[in-house]
N, C-alpha and C positions, 0 to 999 in steps of 0.2 A: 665615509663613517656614518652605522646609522643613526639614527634618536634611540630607539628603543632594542633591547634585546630579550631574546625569550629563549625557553628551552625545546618549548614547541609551539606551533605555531598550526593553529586547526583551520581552514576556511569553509564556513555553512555548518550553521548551529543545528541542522537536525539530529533524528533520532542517532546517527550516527558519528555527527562532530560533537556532538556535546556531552554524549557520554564519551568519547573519546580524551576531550577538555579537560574531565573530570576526574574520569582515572588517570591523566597525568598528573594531575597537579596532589592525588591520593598516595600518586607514587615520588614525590619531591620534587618535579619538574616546575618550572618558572612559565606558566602556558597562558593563552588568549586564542581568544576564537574571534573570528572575522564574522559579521555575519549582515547582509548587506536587506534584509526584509527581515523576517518573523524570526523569535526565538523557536524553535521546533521544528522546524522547515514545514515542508510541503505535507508529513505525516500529520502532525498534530494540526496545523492550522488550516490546508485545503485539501485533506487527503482521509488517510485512514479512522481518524477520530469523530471529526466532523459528518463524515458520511454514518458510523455507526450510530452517531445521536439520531442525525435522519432517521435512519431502520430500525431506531427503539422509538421511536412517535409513530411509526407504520406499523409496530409490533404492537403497539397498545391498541393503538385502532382495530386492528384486526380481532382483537382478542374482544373490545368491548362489543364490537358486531357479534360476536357469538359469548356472547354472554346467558344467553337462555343454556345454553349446552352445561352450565356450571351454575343452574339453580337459580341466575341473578338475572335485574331488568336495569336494563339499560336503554332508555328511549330515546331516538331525537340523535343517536351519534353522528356529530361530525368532523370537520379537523379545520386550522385556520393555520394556511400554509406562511404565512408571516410571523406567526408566533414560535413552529415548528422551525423553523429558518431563524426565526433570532435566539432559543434557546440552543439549537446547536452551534451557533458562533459564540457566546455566552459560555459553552464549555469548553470550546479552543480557547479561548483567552485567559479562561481560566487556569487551562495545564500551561499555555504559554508564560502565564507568572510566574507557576510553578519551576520552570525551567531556569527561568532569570533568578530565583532566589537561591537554586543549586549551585546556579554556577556563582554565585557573588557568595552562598557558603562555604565553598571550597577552594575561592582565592582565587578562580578565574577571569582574567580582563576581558571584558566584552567592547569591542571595537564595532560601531556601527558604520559599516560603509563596503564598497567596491572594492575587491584585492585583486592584484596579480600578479605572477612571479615575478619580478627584476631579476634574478637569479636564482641558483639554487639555494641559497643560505637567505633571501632578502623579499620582501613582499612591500610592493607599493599600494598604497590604499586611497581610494577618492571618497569623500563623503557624500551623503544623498543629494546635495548641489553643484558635484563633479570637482570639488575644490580639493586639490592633495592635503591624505593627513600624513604627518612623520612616517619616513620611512620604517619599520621593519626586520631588524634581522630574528634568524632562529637557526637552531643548532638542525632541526627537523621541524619539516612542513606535510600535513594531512590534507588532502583535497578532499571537502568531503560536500560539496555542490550540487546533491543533488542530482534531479530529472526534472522535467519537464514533460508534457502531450505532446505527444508525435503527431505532425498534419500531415497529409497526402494532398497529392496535383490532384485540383479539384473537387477536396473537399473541407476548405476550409473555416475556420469558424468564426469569431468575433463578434458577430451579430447576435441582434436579439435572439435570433430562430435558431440559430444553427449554434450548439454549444459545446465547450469545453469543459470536463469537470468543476474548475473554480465558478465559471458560468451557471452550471447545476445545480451547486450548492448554497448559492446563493439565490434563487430560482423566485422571479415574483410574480411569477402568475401560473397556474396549476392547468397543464394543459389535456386537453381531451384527445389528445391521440401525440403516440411519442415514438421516434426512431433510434434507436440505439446500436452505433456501428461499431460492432467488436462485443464477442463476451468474455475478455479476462474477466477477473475481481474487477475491474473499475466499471466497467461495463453491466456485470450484472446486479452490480450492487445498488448502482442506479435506476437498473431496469425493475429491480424488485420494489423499490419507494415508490416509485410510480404507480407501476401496476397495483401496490397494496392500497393506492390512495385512490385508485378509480384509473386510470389512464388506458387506452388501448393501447397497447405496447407493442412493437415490434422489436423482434432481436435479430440482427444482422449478421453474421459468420461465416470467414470465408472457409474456414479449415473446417474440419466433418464433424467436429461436435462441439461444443459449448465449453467453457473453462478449458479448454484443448489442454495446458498445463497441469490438470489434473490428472489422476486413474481413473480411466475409462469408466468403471464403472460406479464413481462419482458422478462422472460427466452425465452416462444416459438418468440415473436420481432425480439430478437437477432440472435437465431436460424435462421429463415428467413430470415431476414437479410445479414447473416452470409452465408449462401446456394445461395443467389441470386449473391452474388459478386464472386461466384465459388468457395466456400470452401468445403470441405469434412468432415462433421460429425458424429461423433458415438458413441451415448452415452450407455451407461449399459451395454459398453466395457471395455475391459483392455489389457492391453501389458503384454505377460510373461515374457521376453525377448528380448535385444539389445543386436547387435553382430555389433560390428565395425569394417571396411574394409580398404580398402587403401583408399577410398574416398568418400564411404557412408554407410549408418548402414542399416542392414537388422532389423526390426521389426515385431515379431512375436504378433499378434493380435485374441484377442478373442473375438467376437463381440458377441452382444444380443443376436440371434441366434443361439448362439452355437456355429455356423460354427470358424475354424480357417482360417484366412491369414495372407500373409508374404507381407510385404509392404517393398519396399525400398526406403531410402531416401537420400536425401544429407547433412541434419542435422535434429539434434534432439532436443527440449528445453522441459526440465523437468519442469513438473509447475503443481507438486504433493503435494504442501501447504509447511509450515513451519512447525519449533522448534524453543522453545526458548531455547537462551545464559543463561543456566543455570549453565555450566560446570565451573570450576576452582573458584569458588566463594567464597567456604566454606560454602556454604549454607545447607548441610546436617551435616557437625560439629556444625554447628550453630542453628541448631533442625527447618531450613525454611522448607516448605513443599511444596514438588514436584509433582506436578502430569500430566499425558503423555507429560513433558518436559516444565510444567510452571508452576509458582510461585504460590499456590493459596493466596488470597486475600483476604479482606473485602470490605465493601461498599465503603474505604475512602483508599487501600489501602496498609493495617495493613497486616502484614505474621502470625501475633502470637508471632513473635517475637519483644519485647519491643524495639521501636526507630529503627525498621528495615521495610520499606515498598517496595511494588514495581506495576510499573507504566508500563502500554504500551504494546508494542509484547510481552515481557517476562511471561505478567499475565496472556494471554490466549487473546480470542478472542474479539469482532473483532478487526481484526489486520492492524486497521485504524491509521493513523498520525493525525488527528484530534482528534480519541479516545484518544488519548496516550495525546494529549496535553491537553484535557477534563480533565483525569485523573489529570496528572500532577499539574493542577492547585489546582482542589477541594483536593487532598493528601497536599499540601503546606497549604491551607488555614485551613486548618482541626488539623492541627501539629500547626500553627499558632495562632490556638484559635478564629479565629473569627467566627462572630452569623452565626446561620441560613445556614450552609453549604449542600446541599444536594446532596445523593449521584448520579451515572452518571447513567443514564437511559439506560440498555444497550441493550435494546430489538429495539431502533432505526437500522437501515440498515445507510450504509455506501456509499460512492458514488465510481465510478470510471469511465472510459472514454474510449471505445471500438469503431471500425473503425465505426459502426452504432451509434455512438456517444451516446450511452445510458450514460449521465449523471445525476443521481439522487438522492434525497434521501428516503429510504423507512421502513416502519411501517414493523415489523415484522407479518408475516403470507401473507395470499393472501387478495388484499384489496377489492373484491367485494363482497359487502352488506355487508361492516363490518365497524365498527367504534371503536377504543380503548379510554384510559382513556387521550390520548392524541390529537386526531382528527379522522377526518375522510379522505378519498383517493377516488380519481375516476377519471375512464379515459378521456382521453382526447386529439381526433385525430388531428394530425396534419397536416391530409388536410382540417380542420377546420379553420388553424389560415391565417388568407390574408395574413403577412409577410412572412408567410413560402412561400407560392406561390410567391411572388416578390422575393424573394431568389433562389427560388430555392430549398428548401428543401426537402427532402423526407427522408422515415424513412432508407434508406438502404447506405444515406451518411455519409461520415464522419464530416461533417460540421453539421448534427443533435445532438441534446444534450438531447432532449424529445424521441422522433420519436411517433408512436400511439402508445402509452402505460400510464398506470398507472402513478400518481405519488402522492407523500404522504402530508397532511396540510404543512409540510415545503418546499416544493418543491419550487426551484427557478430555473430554469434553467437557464446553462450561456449563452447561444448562444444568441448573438445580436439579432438575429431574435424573441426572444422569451424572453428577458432578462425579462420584467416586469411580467412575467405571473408569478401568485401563488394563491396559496387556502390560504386563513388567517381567520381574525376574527372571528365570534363566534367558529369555527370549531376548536380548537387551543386553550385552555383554559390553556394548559402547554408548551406553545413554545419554553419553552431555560429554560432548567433543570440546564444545562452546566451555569458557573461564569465565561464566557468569556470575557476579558476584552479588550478594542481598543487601549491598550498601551501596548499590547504583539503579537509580531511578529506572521503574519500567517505562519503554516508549509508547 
């Protein structure tokens, strides 16, 4: 018999379990969310937000260096990477509150500690000193756990020198030459703070182009981009080996060519993709199904396991906060029974925000001369647009959000400069798959 009963039962308060939390308990369910670290998870508090505050203290910088270009004198600029670093923990903490007062306005129990299945109806929980709290039950249970950084044989991190995103972000010493392995979004997003703050950069890539997860011709953009502001790239490279020293890591490198080199640097950031938090769950007692380190899924989902779903980083790709809150919802509404639910369209692209300010969204595949069952894409230079010109913009600032490149029927870009521009009407005959609602917090 347990202590406690619920209607649903969410585990991991990110962008994906807590709007989950929230629209159930919107919908009359009896719900709590497990959440064993941060309200927000990994987006809001060492991920997606916290890096963007980085990139807007690199985006100021950059623009008061060229401040003669806009009339104005700006002498003496420079930046104090400890203040940079506590103003953007300062604004996780902030939406982190923010999240705590959602869920305690909408009648959510927030349960701090360790969950994992007992069964399928039952969740046993340890506190943060491993002491069991009351068991548990719920009619339906969300896994919504997250991801993690992915390490490789050989190149792993923990050290001073050698880092991991949360390592990055919290960064206290500003270093004069930096290696970055992998260019998704996590990877270049890092690579661009750096290099805007002075760093010589290196960008590491084993696949043939940069953001490889994008449309190609994003990719070469960026690339350029990326090379004009003095970066060093190499893609359909890899590293076999880091060897860390009293003060910097040697890097042995095997480039496209064949050839080998030995790079040395003064830090290193890993940013060779995730895993997901599948570990300690009970999910293989429980007959869930694992595969290369996530949950497989349904359309709505479902594990296979009855009253057991899971939502987000955890279920595989893409390993967007907007995806996860996508998820989240259509899984709640679905369990809920209401009409007409459909499932998330996942062949859409994801946005993120790099020192060339490539912000978008995009149609999967390359978008020239092609059209899907959802619009059509076509480029669109941005020495075209007059605002850009009174601005200022070009494709190789951080202040662009477009730059000349592609972008897809939903395409909105945020830059003032360019805020109203989009492709819509007939082109768009499925604009919002997703059951987004304006009375659920953005991630």
């Amino acid at each position: 018999m347990t202590d406690t009963a619920y209607d649903l039962v969410v585990i991991g308060a990110g962008p994906g379990g807590y709007v989950a939390a929230i629209r159930a308990a919107q919908l009359g369910m009896k719900t709590a969310v497990i959440e064993r670290e941060h309200l927000g998870g990994i987006c809001l508090n060492w991920g997606c937000i916290p890096a963007k505050a980085l990139l807007r203290s690199a985006e100021a910088f950059h623009l008061m260096r060229r401040a003669d270009e806009f009339g104005l004198t700006a002498e003496g600029v420079g930046f104090n990477l400890e203040k940079i670093v506590a103003r953007s923990r300062a604004v996780s903490k902030k939406l982190a509150g923010g999240v705590g007062y959602l869920l305690k306005k909408n009648k959510v129990t927030v349960i701090d500690g360790t969950a994992k299945l007992k069964t399928a109806g039952v969740v046993t929980v340890t506190n943060k000193d491993g002491k069991p709290l009351p068991e548990i039950s719920a009619k339906h249970i969300i896994i919504a756990t997250g991801a993690r950084a992915r390490t490789l044989p050989g190149l792993e991190a923990g050290n001073r020198l050698i880092w991991t995103y949360k390592q990055a972000l919290v960064a206290d010493t500003m270093p004069k030459s930096l290696l970055v392995v992998g260019s998704g979004a996590i990877g270049i997003e890092f690579a661009s703070f750096f290099n805007t703050l002075g760093a010589k950069t290196t960008v590491i890539e084993v696949l043939d182009r940069v953001l490889p997860t994008e449309d190609a011709e994003i990719s070469a953009l960026a690339r350029k981009a990326f090379e004009r502001q003095g970066m060093t790239i190499h893609t359909g490279a890899k590293v076999d080996a880091l060897k860390a020293g009293f003060g910097s890591v040697n890097a042995s490198l095997q480039l496209a060519d064949g050839q080998s080199e030995t790079l040395t640097v003064d830090r290193v950031i890993l940013a060779v993709g995730i895993t997901g938090n599948v570990e300690g769950l009970g999910l293989e007692e429980l007959g869930v199904k694992v595969e290369h380190g996530h949950i497989v899924t349904g359309d709505f989902g479902e594990t296979g396991v009855p009253g057991v779903y899971a939502i987000g980083d955890v279920a595989g790709a893409p390993w967007l906060a907007h995806k996860a809150s996508h998820e989240a919802i259509i899984c709640v509404e679905k369990i809920a029974g209401l009409p007409d639910i459909h499932p998330l369209a996942h062949d859409r692209r994801g946005s993120h925000r790099d020192d060339p300010g490539l912000r978008h969204r995009q149609n999967a595949g390359d978008h020239r001369g092609r059209a899907n069952a959802h619009g059509v894409s076509a480029p669109y230079p941005i020495g075209s647009h007059a605002r850009s010109h009174a601005r200022r913009l070009r494709a190789g600032d951080p202040s662009v959000r477009l730059g000349q490149a592609c972008f897809a029927y939903s395409s909105r870009t945020k830059s003032p400069g360019l805020r109203d521009l989009r492709l819509r009407s007939r082109f768009m005959p499925h604009a919002d798959r997703g059951r987004i609602r304006s009375d659920l917090p953005a991630p």
